[in-house]
N, C-alpha and C positions, 0 to 999 in steps of 0.2 A: 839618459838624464833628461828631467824636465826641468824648464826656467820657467821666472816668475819677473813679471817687469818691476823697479825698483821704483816706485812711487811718479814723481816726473823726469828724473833723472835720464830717460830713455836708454838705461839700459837694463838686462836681465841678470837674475843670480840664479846658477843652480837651486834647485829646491835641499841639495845636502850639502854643505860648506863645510871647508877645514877649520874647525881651532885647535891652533898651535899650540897649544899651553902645555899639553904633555911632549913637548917636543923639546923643550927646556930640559937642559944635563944630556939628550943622549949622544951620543956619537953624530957627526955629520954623514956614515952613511945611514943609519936608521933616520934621518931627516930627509935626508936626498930619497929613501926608497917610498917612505909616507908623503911625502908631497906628489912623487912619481904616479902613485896606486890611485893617490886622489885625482891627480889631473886627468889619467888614462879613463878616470869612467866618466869624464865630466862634469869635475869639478870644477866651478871658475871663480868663487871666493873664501876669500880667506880673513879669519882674523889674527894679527898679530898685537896682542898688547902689552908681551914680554917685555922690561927693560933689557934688560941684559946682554949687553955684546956678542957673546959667542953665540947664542940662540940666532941672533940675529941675523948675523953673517954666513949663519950655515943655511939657513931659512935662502939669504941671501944666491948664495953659491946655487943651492939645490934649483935654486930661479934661473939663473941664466941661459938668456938665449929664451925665455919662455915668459917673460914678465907680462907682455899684454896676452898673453893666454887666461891671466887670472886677474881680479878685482883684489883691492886691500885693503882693510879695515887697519887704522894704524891709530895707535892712542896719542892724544894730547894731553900729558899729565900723569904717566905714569911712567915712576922714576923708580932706582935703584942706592940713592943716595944713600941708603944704610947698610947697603949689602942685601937687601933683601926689596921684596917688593914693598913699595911705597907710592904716595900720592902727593904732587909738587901741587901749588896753586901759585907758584911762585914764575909770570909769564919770562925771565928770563931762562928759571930753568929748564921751563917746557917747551922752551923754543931750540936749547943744547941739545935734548933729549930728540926730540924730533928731528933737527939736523941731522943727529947720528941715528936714528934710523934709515934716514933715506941714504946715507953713504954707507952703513953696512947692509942695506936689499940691493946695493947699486942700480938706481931708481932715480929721476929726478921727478917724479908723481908717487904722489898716496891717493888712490880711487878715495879712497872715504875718511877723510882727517876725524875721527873721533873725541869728542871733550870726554874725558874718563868718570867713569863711578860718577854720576851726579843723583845722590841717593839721598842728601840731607838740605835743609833751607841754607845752612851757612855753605853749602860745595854751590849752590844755584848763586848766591852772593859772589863767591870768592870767583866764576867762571864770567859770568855776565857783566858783573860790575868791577873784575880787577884785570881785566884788560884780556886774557885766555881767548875771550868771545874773538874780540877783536883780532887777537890773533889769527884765529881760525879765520876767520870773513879776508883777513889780508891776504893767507893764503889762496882763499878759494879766486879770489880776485886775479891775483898772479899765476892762477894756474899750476901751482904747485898740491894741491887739493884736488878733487873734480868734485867733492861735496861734503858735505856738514853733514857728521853723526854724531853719537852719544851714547853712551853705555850707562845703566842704572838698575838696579832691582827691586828700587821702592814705584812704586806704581802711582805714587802720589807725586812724588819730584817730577819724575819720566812724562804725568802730564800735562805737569806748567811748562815744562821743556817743547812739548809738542804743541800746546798753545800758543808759545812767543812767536813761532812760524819761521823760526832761525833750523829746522833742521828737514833734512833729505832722509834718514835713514833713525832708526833705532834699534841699538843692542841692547835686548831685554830678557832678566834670566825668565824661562817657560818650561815648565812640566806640566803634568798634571798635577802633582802634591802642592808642587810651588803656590800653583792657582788656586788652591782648597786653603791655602794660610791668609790669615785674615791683614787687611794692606798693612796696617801701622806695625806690622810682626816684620822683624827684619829679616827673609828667610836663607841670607846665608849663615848664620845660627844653625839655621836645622840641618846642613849638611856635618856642622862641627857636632853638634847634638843630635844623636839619631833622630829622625822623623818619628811623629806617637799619631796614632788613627786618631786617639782623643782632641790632637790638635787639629784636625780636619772638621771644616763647616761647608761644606756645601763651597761652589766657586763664588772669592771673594768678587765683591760687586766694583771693588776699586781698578782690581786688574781686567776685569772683563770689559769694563766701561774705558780705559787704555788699549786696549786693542778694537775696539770702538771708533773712537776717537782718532788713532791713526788712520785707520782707513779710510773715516769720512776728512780727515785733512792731506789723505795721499803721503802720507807719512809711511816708509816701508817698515819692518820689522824683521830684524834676524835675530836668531832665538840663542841665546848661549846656557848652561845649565842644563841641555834639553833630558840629557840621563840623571838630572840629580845626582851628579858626582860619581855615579856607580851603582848609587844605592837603591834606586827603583829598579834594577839588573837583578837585585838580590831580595827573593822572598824574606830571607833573614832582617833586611834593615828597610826594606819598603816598608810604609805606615799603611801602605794597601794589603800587608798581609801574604800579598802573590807575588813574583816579581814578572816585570813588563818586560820584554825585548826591544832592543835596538829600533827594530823597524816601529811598533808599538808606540814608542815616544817620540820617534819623529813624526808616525803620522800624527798623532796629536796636538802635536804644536804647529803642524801643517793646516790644520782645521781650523785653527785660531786667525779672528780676521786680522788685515794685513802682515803676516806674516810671509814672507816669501822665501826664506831660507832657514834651515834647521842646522845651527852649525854646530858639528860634531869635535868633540876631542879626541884627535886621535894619536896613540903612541906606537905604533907598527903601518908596514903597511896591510896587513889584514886586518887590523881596524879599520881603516878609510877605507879597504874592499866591504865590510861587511854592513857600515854606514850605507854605501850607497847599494847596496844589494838590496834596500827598502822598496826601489824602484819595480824589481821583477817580485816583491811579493803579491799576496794574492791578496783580496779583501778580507776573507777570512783572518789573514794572516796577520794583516795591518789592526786588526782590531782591539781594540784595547776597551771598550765597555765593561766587556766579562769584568776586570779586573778592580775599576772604579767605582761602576755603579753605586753600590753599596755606601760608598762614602759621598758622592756625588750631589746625594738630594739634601745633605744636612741643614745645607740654605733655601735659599727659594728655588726652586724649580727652574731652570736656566739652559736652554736647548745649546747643545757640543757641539752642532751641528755633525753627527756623524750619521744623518739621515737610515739611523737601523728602524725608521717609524716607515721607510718605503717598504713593499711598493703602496705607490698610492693609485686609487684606482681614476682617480681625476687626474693623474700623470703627473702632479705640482711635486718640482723638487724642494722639496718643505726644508730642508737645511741651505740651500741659497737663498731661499726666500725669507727665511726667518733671518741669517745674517743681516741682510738688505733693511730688513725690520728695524732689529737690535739697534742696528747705526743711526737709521733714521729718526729713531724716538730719542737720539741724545739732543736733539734740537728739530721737533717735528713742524716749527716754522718757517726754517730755513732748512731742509734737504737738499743736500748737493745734488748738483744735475747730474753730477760723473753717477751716483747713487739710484738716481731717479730712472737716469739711461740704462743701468746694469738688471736691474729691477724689471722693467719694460721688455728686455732683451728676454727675459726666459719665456719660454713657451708658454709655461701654463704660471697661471696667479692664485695668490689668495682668493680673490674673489670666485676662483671655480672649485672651493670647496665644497663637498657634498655634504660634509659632517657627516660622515659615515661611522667616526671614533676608529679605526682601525689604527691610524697611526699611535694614536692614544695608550692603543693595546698595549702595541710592540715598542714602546717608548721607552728604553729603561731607566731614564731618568725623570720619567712622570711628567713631561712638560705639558702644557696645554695647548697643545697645538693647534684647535679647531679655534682656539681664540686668537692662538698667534696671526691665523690665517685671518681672519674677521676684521681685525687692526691693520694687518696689512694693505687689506681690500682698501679700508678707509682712510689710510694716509696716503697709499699711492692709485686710488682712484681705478686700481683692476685688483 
């Protein structure tokens, strides 16, 4: 397994994470044997944002004896009060709710106290200004929390949330198709509504400029959604026409900046074996272009960073560096140091482009790379 350090938090997350959500209804041993397959390859975080009791407490049991083996992602605000899943805004009830989380994981810690679904202005209202925030901040104070997260799939919310500078972590849904839907499009729709290629423009600029933005505020990101439900599994309901593998769409949302963990749903334990078997695949294998390309460019030209433009003959790893870039031009007066340091760190620069066009060539997303290089040179001065 490889880890990814969590923003400042000083610690690390496996790069493949559990979510739970298809562990909901089954038997406590089918719980106990998928949390087992995930811990054994190196798994160390998990999301849990199920209300439901018995989930709970199986989740619970399947823990014991092994609870700081694993990190937790636990919702604040997600209730059950109808029988079904539901969203409280109400801080009494999402402080009952949380309560009995921690007494059915038998737990007096949640690694990651999460504010739930904050995807609309009236959920940023009802979180911030009806006391929820507060909540959370009390816990993290008493040690009942060890940090402030959030969950959201609108890219627009997700980034006023990461600008207040109230959070440690962000659960945000990420695919590839996800990323091709234009921000103000709600895109959990599209897994109730099959996915349509017609609906793909190129990667919207709202979510790219959010995973931007994290990075440059040290804001981490774990990925939820990463298979589109399934449906990117399946050439029949992928809007890409082909369907992607497991390994495929994690590495993709691996590529995405701050992103440090790709959390997997999984309902067996040869799902969570075959989640983390991403790790022993090959490059080849990991590759996912073949399959997007085509839909890729329908916007501006926007480098994946999945550096298929190497080798470069001036040795510049043109997908760290262009990350480096991207971040940097969301405020090219003030670049962060932590930005500036990473930057500095690589071997080779922007500025030892040859403009050879080679990468150009083999670019399958048509970026312009010998510019991107040229802007680089000129914002960080190599």
């Amino acid at each position: 397994m490889e880890y990814r350090a969590i923003g400042t938090t000083g610690t690390q997350a496996s790069v493949v994470g559990l979510g739970c959500e298809y562990l909901d209804n089954k038997p406590y041993e089918t719980v106990k044997e998928t949390i087992d397959a995930a811990l054994d390859t190196g798994v160390n975080i998990m999301d849990i944002f199920m209300p439901g009791d018995t989930v709970r407490q199986n989740i619970g049991r399947a823990l014991a004896g092994r609870r700081d083996k694993v990190m937790i992602q636990g919702h604040i605000g997600s209730v059950d009060l109808k029988e079904q899943y539901d969203i409280s805004r109400d801080p009494a009830i999402c402080q009952r709710y949380f309560e009995a989380l921690l007494r059915h994981l038998n737990t007096d810690y949640i690694d990651f106290g999460m504010l739930f679904f904050l995807d609309s202005e009236e959920a940023l209202k009802a979180v911030f200004e009806g006391g929820i925030l507060e909540y959370a901040q009390k816990l993290k104070q008493a040690g009942t929390i060890r940090a402030i997260g959030a969950s959201a799939h609108n890219p627009h919310t997700a980034a006023k949330v990461v600008e207040s500078g109230v959070l440690d972590l962000l659960m945000f849904s990420v695919n590839p198709a996800f990323d091709m839907v234009p921000g103000e499009q709600a895109v959990l729709d599209k897994l109730d509504n099959n996915f349509s290629s017609t609906q793909l423009a190129g990667i919207d600029p709202a979510r790219a400029r959010l995973y931007r933005l994290c990075e440059q505020r040290g804001v981490a990101i774990t990925t939820m959604k990463t298979l589109g439900g399934g449906k990117l599994l399946s050439a029949e309901h992928s809007p890409f026409g082909k369907a992607l593998s497991v390994g495929q769409c994690i590495h993709y949302v691996l590529e995405r900046p701050a992103v440090v963990s790709a959390m997997v749903g999984s309902a067996s334990a040869a799902q969570a074996r075959e989640a983390a078997a991403y790790l022993e695949m090959t490059d080849a294998e990991r590759d996912y272009s073949g399959v997007i390309s085509h839909h890729a460019g329908g916007g501006k030209a926007a480098c994946m960073y999945c550096n298929h433009c190497l080798p470069c003959p001036a040795n510049i790893d043109i997908a760290a560096a262009t990350k480096y870039l991207d971040i940097a031009e969301l405020d090219p007066e003030n670049i962060p140091a932590s930005i500036r340091s990473h930057y500095a760190e690589l071997e080779h620069h922007g500025g030892d482009c040859i403009r050879c066009g080679s990468c150009e060539k083999r670019c399958p997303f048509s970026v312009q790379v010998m510019d991107n290089m040229a802007r680089a040179k000129t914002l960080f001065g190599l």
